[in-house]
N, C-alpha and C positions, 0 to 999 in steps of 0.2 A: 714184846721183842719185835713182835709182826710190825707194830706200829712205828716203832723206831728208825727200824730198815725202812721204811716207806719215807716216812720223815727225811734219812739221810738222804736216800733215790731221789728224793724231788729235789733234794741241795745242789745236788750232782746236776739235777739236768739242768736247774736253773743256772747255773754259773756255767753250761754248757751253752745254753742260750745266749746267755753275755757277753761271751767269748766268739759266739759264732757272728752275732749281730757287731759286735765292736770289728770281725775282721772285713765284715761287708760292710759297713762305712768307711774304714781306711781302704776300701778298693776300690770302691765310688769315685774319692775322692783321688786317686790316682789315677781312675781313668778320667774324669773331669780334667785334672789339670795337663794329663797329655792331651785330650782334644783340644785345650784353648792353647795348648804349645804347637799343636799341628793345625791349627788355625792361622796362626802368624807366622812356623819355619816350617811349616810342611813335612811330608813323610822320609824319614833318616832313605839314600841311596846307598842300596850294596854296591860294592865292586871288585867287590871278593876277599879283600881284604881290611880295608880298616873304613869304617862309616865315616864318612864326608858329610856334613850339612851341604845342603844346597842354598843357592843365594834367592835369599827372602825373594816372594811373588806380590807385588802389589797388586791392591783392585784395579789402579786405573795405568798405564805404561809410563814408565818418568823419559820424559823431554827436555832436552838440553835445550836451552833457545838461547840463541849466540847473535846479538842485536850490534851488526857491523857497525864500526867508526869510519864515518863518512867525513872528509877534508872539504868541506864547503868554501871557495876560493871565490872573494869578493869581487867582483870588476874595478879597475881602476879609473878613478872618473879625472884623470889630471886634465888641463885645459888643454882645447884643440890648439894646435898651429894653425890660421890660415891659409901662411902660404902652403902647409902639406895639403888641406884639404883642398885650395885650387887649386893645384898640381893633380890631385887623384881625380878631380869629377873632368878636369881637363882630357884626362890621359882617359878615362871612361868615355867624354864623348868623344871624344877621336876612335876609338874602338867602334863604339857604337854606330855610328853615323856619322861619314866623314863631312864635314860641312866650310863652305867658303864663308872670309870675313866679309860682313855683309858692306855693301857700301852706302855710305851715307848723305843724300843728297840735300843740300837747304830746299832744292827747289821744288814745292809742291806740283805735284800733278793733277789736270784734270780729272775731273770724275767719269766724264763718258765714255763711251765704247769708241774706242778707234773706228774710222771709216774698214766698213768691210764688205765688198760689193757683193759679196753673193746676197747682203739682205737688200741692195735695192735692186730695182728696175733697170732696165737700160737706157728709158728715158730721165734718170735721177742722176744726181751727178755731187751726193755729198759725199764731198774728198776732204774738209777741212775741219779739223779741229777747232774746239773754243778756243781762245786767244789769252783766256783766265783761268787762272790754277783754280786746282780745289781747293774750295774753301771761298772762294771768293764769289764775284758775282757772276756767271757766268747763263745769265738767260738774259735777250735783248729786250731793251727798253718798247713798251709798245703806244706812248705817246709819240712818240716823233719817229716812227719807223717808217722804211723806204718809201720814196715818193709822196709821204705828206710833208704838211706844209704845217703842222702844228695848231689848228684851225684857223689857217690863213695866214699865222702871226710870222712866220721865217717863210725862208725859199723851199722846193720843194728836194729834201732830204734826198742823198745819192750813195747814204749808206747807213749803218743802225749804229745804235751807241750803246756800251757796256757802262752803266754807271759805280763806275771804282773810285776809291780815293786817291790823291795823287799818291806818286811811288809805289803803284801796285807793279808788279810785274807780267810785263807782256810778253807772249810767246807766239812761237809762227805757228801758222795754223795748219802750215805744209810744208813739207822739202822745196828748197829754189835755192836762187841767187841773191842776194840784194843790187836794187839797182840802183835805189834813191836812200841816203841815210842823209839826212841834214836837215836845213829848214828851206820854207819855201820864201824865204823874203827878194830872191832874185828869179829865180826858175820859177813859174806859177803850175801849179800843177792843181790847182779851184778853180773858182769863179776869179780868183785874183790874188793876187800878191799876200804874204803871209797870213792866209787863211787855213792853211791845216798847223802851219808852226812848227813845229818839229815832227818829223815822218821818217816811216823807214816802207819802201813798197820792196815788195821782191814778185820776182817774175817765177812762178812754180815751174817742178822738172814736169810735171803734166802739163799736157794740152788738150784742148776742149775743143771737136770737130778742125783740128790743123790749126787749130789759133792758141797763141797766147791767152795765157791766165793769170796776173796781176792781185795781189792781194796791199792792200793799205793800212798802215797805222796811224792814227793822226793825233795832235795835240799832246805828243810826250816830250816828260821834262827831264829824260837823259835816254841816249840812244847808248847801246851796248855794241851794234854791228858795224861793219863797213862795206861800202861799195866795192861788189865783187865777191865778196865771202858770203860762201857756199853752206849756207844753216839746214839743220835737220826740223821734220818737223816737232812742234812743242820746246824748242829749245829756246833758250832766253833772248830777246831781242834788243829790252826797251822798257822803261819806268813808264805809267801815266802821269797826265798831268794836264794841263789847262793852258798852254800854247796857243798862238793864233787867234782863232775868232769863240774860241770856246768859252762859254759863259759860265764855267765852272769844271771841276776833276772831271774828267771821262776820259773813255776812247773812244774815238771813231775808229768803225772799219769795213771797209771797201775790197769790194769786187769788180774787177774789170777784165774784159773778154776783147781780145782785139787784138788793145795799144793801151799803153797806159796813158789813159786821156780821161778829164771828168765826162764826158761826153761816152764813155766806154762802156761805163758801169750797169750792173746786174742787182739783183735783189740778193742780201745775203744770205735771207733765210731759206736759198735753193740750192745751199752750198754746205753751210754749217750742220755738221752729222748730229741728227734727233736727238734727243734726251732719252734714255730706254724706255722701248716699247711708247714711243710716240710716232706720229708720221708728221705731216704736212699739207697744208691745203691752201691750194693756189685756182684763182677764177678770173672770170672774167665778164663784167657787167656791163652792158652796150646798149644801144639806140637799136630800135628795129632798124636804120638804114646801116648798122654794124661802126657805127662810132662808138667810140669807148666813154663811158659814164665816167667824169674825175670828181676825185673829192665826193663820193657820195656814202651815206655810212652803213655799214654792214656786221653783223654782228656773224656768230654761230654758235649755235645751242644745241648738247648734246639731247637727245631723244631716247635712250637706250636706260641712263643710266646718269646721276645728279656729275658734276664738271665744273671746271671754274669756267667763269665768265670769258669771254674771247670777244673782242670789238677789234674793228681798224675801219681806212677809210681807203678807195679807191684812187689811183695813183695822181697826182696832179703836175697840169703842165704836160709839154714833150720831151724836156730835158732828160727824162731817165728811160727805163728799158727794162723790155717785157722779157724773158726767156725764150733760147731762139726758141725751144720746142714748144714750151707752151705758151710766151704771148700775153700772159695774164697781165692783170693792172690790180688785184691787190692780192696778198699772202696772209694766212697765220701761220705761224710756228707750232714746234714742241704741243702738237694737240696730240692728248689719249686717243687710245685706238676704241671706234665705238661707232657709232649710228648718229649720225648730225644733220642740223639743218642751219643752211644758212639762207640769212633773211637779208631785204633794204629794203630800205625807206626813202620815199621819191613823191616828192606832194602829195602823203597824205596818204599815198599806196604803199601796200607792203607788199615784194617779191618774194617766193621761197622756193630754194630748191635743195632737197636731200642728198648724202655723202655719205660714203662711206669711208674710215678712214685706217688707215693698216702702218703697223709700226716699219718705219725708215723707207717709206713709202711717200711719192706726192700723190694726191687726189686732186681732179680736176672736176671743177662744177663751173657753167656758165648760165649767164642770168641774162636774158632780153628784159629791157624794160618796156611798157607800152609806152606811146604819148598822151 
């Protein structure tokens, strides 16, 4: 009976067990599935009256991103007007910088520097412009220049020549008058009767020590002036051309101090204003008893610094004329400013004597020769 009741006792506790362990798995299993429920909706809020969910917590914060609609508006490329656009850049530079129409001249101008006396001397006396536009030939011929005789072969020269083609345009070389415009086949104003051919002289509004100043154009083949009208200087005068005694296109052009007489004239390269930063050098070469050496030849050579070659030849005859101031009997032009030496030659002897030479300046060097 003992054994029984033991038997039943251990029925009892065993299905006591079963029942205990069956109720702790279904409570596991509720509390599991409330944690992974308050995992995702979180813990129920009181608020005193009836439970609310709360609104779900994400791990990471949600972002609304709201990517505006932009109106992207194309430029219209239609074609210009261009009357609108010279109208605007017009109306622009008028605004901008008020500007005059400019004026258009056919006639070219010289390249040099106008005469300006603060760069010469007071013994210098270049007042005259070149007589040839820019562009053209405007430095003097130094085969036949003043007072030679072209080695023996002409008379001895009483002014220098521009070698231009014919109908080049001539200009005054200074403010005047005109006195002569025509030709010379009744009035001699040379050696004789239609030797310059067509001319125009005019008498400058300057004067030189109280005297008249005379300026010449010779062998042109249309004159543009007339007797009495009162020209500027570089204003148009005159065509070249080969008139008279001329053995082809040039100009002659002359300088006269006095009277307009051939017998008047001056050298013109102590007149004509330098080429920039050039000067002038004028001398004079004579006999110990103070006669003047003609025709004899001289050169000059820069010593400072390499130069283009420079020759001429001392004045020939008496028909021309020294400078009242300085007197010389031969010139060069348009020489660089530099350290020179000029030389002659005289049976067989060579003279030299050094200069210095300064731009829009004359230098003066004299040569004794022995016998």
């Amino acid at each position: 009976m003992a054994i029984r009741n033991w038997r039943f006792t251990i029925n009892r506790w065993q299905i006591f067990l079963w029942l205990l362990l069956a109720l702790l798995l279904t409570g596991c299993g509720a509390s599991a599935a409330a944690e992974s429920e308050a995992a995702f909706v979180g813990p129920e809020v009181s608020t005193g009256a009836t439970a609310v969910a709360p609104t779900p917590t994400l791990p990471f914060p949600q972002v609304d991103i709201v990517v505006p609609t932009v109106a992207i508006q194309m430029p219209s490329f239609a074609p210009a007007d261009p009357t609108a656009i010279s109208a605007r850049n017009a109306a622009a530079t008028a605004q901008a910088i008020p500007t005059e129409t400019p004026t258009i001249t056919p006639t070219p101008q010289p390249t040099f520097t106008p005469p300006a006396l603060p760069f010469t001397s007071n013994d210098d006396h270049f007042w005259l412009h070149r007589p040839i536009g820019e562009g053209g030939v405007v430095w003097t011929d130094k085969i036949y220049s003043y007072g030679s005789t072209r080695g023996g072969t002409l008379r001895p020269h009483h002014g220098v020549e521009f070698y231009v083609p014919a109908g080049t345009e001539i200009f005054a070389t200074a403010s005047g008058t005109v006195v002569v415009a025509g030709n010379d086949a009744e009035t001699i104003y040379g050696p004789h009767a239609n030797f310059y051919g067509n001319l125009v002289v005019i008498e400058l509004d300057a004067r030189y020590n109280a005297q008249p100043v005379y300026t010449l154009y010779a062998h042109l083949s249309q004159i543009l002036v007339s007797v009495g009208q009162r020209v500027a200087a570089q204003e148009l005068i005159a065509l070249s051309g080969a008139t008279g005694v001329a053995d082809g296109a040039h100009l002659h052009f002359e300088v006269r101090v006095g009277e307009n007489s051939y017998s008047a004239t001056r050298n013109p390269l102590l007149w004509l204003y330098p080429f920039p930063d050039n000067g002038v050098v004028v001398g004079r070469v004579q006999w110990p008893d103070g006669t003047l050496a003609e025709e004899v030849p001289i050169t000059l050579r820069r010593i400072d610094a390499p130069s283009r070659y420079h020759a001429a030849t001392s004045y020939a005859g008496s028909s021309v004329n020294g400078d009242d101031v300085w007197q010389e009997n031969f010139a060069f032009d348009d020489v660089a400013t530099g350290y020179y030496e000029v030389e002659v030659q005289v049976n067989g002897k060579k003279f030299k004597q050094a200069v210095w030479v300064f731009a829009y300046r004359t230098s003066f060097v004299e040569i004794v020769l022995s016998n």
